[in-house]
C-alpha positions in Angstrom: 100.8 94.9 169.7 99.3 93.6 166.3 101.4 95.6 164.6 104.7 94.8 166.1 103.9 90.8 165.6 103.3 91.5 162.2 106.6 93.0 161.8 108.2 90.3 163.4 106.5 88.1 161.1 107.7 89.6 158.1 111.0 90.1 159.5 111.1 86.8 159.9 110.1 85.4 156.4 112.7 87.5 154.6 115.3 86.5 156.8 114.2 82.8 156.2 114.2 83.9 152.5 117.5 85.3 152.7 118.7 81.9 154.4 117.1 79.9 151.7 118.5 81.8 149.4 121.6 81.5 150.2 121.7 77.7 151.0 120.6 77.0 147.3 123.6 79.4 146.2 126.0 77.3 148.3 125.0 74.4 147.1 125.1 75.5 143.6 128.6 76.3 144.3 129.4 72.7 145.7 128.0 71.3 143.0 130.1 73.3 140.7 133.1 72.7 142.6 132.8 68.9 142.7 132.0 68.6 138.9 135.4 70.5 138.3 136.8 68.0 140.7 135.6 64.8 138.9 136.4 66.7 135.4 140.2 67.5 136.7 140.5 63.2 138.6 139.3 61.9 134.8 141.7 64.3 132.8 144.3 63.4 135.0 143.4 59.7 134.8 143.6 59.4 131.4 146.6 61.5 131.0 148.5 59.0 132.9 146.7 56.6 131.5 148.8 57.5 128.3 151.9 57.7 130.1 154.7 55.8 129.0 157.6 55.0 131.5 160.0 52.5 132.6 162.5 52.1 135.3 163.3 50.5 138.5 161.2 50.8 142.1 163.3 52.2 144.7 161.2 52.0 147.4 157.6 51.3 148.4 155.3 53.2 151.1 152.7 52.8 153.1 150.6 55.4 155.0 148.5 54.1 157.5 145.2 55.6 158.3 144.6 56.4 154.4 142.3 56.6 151.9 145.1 56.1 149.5 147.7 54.5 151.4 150.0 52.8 149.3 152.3 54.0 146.5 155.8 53.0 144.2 158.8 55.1 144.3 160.3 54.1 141.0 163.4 55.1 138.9 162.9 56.3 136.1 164.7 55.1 132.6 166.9 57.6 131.4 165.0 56.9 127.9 161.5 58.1 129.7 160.3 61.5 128.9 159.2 63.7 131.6 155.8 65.1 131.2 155.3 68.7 131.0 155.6 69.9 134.3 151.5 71.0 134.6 150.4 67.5 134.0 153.7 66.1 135.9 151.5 66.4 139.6 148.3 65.6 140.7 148.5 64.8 144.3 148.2 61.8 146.2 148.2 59.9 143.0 151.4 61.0 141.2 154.3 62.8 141.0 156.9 63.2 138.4 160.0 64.4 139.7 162.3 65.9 136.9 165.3 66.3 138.7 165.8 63.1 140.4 164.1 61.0 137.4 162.0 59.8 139.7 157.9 58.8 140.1 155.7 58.1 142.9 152.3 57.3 142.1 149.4 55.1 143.8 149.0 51.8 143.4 146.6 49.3 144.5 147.5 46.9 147.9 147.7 43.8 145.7 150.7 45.4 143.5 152.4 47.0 146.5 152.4 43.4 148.4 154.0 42.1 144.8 157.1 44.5 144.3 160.2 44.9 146.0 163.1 47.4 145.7 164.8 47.0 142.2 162.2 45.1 140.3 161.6 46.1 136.8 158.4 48.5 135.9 157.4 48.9 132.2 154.1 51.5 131.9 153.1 50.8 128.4 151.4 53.9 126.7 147.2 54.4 126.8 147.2 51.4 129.3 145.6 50.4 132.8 148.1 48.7 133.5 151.8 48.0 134.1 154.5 45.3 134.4 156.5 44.4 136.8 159.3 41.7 136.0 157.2 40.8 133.0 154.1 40.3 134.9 151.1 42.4 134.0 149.3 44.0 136.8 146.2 46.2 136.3 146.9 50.0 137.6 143.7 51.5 137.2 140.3 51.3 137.7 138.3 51.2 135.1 135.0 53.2 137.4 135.9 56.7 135.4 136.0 58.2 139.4 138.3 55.8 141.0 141.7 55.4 140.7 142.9 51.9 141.5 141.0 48.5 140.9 
């Protein structure tokens, strides 16, 4: 009987072992994953950051029940270059679309309440923000890990 509660026992502490091994693995991982996350939002940040567009908004939409709910359909210039196409997407914030000359891309509630179809955007390069019918209007945030102010 003393036997087989010691080998219950020690059963038991290398499957405990096993578990906390594993656990610190995972969140190792995690860790890793959501450092290449915040690396990836920055450099995608500041690319668009140094994007330089103009053109007209076409429409505007909302998505209820969103983290990121609103965002600017615009028409692009035909003078506006379109990224290459691996930094022309990063979802949910925006989306150059090459064959229509289009881009959708988040903005905050205050500039979605302040556009309407047709008005004039101008994205100056390495700039947080853009202008709409000569009006400046901050795009981003400036918190490295958020997108709009």
């Amino acid at each position: 009987m003393k036997n087989r509660n010691r080998i219950l026992i020690i059963i038991s502490g290398i499957l405990l072992c096993c578990t906390l091994l594993f656990i610190i693995k995972l969140n190792e991982d995690l860790m890793r994953i959501r450092t290449d996350w915040e690396n990836t939002f920055i450099d995608r940040k500041l690319f668009f950051k140094s994007c330089l567009f103009s053109g007209k908004v076409k429409s505007k939409t909302f998505i209820e029940n969103s983290n990121l709910p609103y965002s600017l359909t615009i028409m692009l210039d035909s003078n506006t270059l379109i990224p290459e196409w691996g930094e022309g997407v990063f979802y949910q914030y925006y989306e150059f679309d090459s064959e229509k000359s289009m881009l959708i891309f988040l903005v905050s509630e205050y500039v979605y309440r302040n556009t309407v179809e047709n008005d004039i955007i101008i994205k100056k390069g390495n700039s947080d923000s853009i202008f709409i019918n000569d009006k400046a209007y901050e795009l981003l945030s400036s918190e490295p890990l958020k997108w709009v102010p």
